[in-house]
MMTF fields as JSON, N, C-alpha, C and O atoms, coordinates in Angstrom:
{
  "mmtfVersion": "1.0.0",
  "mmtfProducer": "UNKNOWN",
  "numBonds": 359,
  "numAtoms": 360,
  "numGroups": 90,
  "numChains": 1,
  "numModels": 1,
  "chainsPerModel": [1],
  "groupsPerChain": [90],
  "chainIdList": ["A"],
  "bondAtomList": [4, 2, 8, 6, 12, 10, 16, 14, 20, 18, 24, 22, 28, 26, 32, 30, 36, 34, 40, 38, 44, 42, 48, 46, 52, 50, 56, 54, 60, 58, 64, 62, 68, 66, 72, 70, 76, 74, 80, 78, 84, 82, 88, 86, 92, 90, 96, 94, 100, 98, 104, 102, 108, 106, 112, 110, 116, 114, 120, 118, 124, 122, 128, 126, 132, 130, 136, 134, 140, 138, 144, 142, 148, 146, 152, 150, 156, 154, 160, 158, 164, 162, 168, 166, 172, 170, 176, 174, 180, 178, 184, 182, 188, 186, 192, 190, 196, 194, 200, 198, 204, 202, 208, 206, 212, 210, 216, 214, 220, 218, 224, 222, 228, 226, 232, 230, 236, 234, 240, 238, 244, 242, 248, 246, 252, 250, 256, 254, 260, 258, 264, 262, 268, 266, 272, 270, 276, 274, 280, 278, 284, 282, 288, 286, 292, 290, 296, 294, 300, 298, 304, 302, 308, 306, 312, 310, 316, 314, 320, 318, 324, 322, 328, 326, 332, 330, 336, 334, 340, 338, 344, 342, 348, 346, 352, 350, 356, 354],
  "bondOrderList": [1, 1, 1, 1, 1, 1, 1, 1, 1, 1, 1, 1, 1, 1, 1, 1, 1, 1, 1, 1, 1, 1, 1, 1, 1, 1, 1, 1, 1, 1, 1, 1, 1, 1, 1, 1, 1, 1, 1, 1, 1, 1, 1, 1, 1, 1, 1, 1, 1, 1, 1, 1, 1, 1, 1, 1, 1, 1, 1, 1, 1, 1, 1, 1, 1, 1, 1, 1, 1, 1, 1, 1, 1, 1, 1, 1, 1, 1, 1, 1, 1, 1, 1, 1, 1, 1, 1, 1, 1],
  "groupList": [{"groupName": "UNK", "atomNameList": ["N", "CA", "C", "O"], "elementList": ["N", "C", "C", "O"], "formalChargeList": [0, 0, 0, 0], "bondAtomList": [1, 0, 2, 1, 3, 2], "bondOrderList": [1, 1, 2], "singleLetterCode": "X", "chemCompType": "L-PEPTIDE LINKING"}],
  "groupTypeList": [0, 0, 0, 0, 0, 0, 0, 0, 0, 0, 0, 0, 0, 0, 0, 0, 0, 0, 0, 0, 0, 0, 0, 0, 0, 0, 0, 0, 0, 0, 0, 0, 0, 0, 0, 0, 0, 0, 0, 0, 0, 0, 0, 0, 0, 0, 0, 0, 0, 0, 0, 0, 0, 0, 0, 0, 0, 0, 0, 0, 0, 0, 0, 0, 0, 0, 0, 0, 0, 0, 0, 0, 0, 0, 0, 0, 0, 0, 0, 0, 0, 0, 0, 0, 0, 0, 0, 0, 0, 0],
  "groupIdList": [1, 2, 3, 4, 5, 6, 7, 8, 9, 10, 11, 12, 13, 14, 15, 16, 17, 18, 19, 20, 21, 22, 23, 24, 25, 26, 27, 28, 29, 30, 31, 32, 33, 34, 35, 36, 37, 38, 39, 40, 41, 42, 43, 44, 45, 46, 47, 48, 49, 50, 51, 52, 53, 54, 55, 56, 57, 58, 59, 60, 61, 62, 63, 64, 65, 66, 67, 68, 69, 70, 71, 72, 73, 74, 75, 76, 77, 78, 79, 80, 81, 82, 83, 84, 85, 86, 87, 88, 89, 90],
  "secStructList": [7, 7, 7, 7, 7, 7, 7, 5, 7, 1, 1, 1, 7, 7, 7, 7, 7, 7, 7, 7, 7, 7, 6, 6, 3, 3, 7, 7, 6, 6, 1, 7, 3, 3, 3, 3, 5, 7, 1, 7, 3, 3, 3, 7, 7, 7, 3, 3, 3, 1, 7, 7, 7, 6, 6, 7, 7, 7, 1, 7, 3, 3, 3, 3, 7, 7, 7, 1, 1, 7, 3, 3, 3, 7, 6, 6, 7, 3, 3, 3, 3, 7, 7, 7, 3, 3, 7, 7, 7, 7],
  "xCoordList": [85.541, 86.591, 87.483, 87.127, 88.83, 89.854, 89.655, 89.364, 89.742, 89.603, 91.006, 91.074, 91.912, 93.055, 91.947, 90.951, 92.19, 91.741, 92.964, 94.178, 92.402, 93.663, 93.278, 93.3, 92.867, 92.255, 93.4, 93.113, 94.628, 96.209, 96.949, 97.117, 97.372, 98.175, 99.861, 100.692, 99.711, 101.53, 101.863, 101.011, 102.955, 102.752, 103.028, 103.171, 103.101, 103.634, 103.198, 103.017, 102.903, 102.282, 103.687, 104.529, 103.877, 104.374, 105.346, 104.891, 107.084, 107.57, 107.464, 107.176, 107.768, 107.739, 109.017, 109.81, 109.303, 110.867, 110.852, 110.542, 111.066, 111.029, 112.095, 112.779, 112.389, 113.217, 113.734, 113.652, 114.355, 114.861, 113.97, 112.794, 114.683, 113.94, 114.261, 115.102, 113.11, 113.494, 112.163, 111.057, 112.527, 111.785, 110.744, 109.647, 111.73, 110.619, 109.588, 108.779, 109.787, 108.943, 109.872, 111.006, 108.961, 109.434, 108.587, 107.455, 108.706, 107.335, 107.954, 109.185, 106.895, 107.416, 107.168, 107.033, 107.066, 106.543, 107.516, 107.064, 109.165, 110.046, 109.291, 109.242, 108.745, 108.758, 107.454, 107.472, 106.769, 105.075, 104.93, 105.681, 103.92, 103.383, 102.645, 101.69, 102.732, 101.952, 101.429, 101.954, 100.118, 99.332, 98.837, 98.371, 98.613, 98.461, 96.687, 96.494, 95.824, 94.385, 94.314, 95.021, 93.628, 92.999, 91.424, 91.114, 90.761, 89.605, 88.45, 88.866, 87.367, 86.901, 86.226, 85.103, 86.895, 86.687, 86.553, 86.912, 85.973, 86.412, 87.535, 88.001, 88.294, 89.837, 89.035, 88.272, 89.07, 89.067, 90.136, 90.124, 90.873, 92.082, 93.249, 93.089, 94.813, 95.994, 96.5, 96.265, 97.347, 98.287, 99.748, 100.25, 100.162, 101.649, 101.812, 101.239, 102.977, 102.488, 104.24, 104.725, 104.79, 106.586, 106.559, 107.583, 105.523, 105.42, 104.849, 104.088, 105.376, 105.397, 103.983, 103.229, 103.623, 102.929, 101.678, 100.947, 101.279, 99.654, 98.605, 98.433, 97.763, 96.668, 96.799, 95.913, 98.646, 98.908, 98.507, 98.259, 98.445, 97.706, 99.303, 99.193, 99.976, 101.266, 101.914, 101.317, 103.636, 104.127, 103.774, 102.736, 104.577, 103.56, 103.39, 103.938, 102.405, 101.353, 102.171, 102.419, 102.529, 102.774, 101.815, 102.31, 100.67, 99.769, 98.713, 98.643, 97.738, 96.561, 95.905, 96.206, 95.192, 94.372, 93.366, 93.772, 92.465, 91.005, 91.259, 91.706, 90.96, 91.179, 90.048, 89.234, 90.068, 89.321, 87.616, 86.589, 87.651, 86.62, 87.259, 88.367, 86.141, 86.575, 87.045, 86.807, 87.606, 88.571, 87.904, 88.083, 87.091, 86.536, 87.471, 87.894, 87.862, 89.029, 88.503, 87.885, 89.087, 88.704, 90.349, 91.498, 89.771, 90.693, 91.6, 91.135, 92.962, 93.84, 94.229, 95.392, 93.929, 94.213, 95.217, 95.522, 95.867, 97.208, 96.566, 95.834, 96.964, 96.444, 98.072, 98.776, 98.463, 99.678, 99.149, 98.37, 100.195, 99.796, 101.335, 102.454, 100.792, 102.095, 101.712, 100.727, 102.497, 102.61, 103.176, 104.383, 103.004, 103.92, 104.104, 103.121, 105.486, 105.477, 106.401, 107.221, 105.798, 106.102, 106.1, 105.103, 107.213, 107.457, 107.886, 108.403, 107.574, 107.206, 107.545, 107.202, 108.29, 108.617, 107.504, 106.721, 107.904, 106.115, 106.974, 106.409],
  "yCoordList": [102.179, 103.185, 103.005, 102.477, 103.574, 103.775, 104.869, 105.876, 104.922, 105.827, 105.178, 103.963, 106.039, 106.115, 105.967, 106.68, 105.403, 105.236, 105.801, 105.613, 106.344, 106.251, 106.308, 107.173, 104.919, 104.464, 104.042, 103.221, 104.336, 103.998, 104.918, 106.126, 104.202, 105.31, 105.753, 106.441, 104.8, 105.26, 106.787, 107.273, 107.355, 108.57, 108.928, 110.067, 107.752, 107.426, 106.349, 105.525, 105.926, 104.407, 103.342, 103.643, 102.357, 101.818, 101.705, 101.907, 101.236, 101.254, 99.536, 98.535, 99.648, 98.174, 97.721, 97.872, 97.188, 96.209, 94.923, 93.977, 94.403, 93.153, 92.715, 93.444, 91.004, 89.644, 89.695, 90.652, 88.612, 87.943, 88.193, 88.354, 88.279, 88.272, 86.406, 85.701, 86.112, 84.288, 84.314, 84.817, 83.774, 83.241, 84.499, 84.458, 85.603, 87.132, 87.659, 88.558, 86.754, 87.373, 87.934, 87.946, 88.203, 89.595, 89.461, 89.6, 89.155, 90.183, 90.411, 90.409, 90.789, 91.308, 90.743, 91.373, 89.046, 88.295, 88.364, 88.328, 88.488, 88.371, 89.868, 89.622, 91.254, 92.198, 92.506, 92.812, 92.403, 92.726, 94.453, 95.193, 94.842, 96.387, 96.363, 95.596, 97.027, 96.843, 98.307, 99.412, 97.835, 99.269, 99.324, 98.185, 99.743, 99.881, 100.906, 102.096, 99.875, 100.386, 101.32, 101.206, 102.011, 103.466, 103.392, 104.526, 103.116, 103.555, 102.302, 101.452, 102.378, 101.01, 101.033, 101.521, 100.546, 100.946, 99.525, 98.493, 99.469, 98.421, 98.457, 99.594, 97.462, 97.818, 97.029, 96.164, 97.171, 96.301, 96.087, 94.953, 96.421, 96.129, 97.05, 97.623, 96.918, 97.652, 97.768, 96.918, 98.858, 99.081, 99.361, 98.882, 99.805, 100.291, 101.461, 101.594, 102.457, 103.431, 103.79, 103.208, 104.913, 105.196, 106.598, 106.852, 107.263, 108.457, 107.552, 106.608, 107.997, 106.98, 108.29, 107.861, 109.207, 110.084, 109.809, 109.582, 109.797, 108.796, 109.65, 110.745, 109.039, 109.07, 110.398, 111.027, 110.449, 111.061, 110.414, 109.214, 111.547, 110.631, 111.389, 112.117, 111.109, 111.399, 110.441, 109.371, 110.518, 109.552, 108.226, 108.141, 107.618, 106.6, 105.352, 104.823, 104.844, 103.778, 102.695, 102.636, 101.872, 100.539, 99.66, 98.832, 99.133, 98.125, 98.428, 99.156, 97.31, 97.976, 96.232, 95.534, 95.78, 95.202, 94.337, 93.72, 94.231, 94.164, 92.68, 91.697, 92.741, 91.458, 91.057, 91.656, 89.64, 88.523, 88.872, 88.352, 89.484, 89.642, 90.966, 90.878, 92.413, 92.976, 92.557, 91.46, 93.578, 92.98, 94.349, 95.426, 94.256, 94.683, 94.9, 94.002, 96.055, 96.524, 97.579, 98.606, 96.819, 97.826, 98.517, 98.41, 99.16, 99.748, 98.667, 97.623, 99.105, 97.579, 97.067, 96.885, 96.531, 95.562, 96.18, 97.371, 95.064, 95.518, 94.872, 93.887, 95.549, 94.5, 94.588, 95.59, 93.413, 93.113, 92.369, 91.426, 93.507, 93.305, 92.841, 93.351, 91.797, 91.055, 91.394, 90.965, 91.995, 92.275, 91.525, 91.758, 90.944, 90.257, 90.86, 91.15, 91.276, 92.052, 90.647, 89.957, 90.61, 89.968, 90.471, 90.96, 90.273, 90.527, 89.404, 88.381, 89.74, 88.831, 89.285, 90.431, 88.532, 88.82, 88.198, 87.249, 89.394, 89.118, 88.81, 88.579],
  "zCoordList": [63.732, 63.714, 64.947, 66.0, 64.641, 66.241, 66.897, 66.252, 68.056, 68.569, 69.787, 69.973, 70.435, 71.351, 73.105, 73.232, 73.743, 75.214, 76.27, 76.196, 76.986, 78.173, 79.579, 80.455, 79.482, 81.184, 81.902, 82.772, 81.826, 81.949, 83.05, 82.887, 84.19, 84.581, 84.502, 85.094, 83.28, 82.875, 82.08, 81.336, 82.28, 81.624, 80.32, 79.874, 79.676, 78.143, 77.692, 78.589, 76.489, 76.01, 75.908, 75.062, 76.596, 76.887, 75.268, 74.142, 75.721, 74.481, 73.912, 74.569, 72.651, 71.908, 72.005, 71.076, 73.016, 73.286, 72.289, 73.013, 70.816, 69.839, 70.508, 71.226, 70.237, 70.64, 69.541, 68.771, 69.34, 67.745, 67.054, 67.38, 65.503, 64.492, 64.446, 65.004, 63.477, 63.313, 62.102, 62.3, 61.094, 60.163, 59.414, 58.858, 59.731, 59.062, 59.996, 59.769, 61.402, 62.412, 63.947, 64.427, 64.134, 65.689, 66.437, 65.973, 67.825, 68.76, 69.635, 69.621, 71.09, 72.186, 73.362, 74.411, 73.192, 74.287, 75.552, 76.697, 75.214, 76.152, 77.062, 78.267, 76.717, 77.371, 76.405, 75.212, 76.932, 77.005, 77.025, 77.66, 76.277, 76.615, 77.569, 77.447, 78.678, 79.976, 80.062, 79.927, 80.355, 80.688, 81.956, 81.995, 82.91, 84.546, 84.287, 84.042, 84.469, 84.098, 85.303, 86.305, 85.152, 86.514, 85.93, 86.295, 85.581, 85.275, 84.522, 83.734, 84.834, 83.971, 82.139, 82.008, 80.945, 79.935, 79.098, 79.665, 77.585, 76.715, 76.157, 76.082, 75.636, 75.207, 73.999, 74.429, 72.573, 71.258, 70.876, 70.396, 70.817, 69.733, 70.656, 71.734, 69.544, 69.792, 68.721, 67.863, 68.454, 67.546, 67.851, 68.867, 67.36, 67.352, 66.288, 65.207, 67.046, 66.166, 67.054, 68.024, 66.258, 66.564, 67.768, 68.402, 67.927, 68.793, 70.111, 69.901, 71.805, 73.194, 73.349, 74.222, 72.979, 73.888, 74.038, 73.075, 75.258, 75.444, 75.167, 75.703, 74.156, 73.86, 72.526, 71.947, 72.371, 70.936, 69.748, 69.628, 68.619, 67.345, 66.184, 65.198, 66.512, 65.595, 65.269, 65.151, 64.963, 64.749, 63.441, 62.783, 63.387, 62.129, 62.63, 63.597, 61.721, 62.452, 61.72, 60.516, 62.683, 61.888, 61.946, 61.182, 62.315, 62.573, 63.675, 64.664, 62.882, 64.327, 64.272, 63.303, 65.169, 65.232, 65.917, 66.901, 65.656, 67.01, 67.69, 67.099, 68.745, 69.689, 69.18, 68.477, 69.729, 69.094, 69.804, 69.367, 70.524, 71.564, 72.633, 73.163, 72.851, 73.262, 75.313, 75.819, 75.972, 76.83, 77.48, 76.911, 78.751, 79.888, 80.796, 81.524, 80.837, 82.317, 82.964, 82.682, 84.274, 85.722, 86.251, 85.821, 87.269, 87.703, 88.597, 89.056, 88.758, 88.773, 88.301, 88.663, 87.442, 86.49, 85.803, 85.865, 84.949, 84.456, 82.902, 82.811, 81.993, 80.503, 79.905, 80.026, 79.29, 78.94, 77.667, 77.529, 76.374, 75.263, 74.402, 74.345, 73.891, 73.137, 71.152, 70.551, 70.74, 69.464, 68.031, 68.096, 67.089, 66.143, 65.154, 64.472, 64.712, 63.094, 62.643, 63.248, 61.215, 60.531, 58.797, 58.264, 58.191, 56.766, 56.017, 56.466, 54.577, 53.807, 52.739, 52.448, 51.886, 49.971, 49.272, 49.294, 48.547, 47.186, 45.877, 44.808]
}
């Protein structure tokens, strides 16, 4: 299951800045979601979702999904999360 973390000391969940679109894809490598860790927690996964308010459960969810291996953060640390939306004709 998801559950929202906020071992973060930003006062909002960082916004999703996308690059070019190119070939039906998008991400946010030029400008990364940066989270400024305060606390030591597991991070599994990320999503994206249209509401900035941290550790809000509103807004609509566009995507979620689990890192390949969960991601151990301490306090300090910065975790910088790069996103890809991509669409597709059926």
């Amino acid at each position: 299951s998801w559950a929202t973390i906020t071992p973060y000391s930003n006062a909002t969940d960082p916004a999703w800045t996308p690059g070019a679109v190119s070939g039906g894809s998008v991400d946010n490598s030029a400008s990364k979601a940066q989270f400024n860790i305060n606390a030591t927690d597991d991070v599994y996964g990320a999503f994206l979702k249209s509401d900035n308010t941290k550790g809000g459960a509103l807004g609509k969810l566009y995507g979620v999904g689990d890192f390949a291996a969960a991601r151990s953060v301490q306090s300090g640390d910065t975790l910088n999360v790069t996103i890809t939306a991509s669409v597709s004709a059926s």
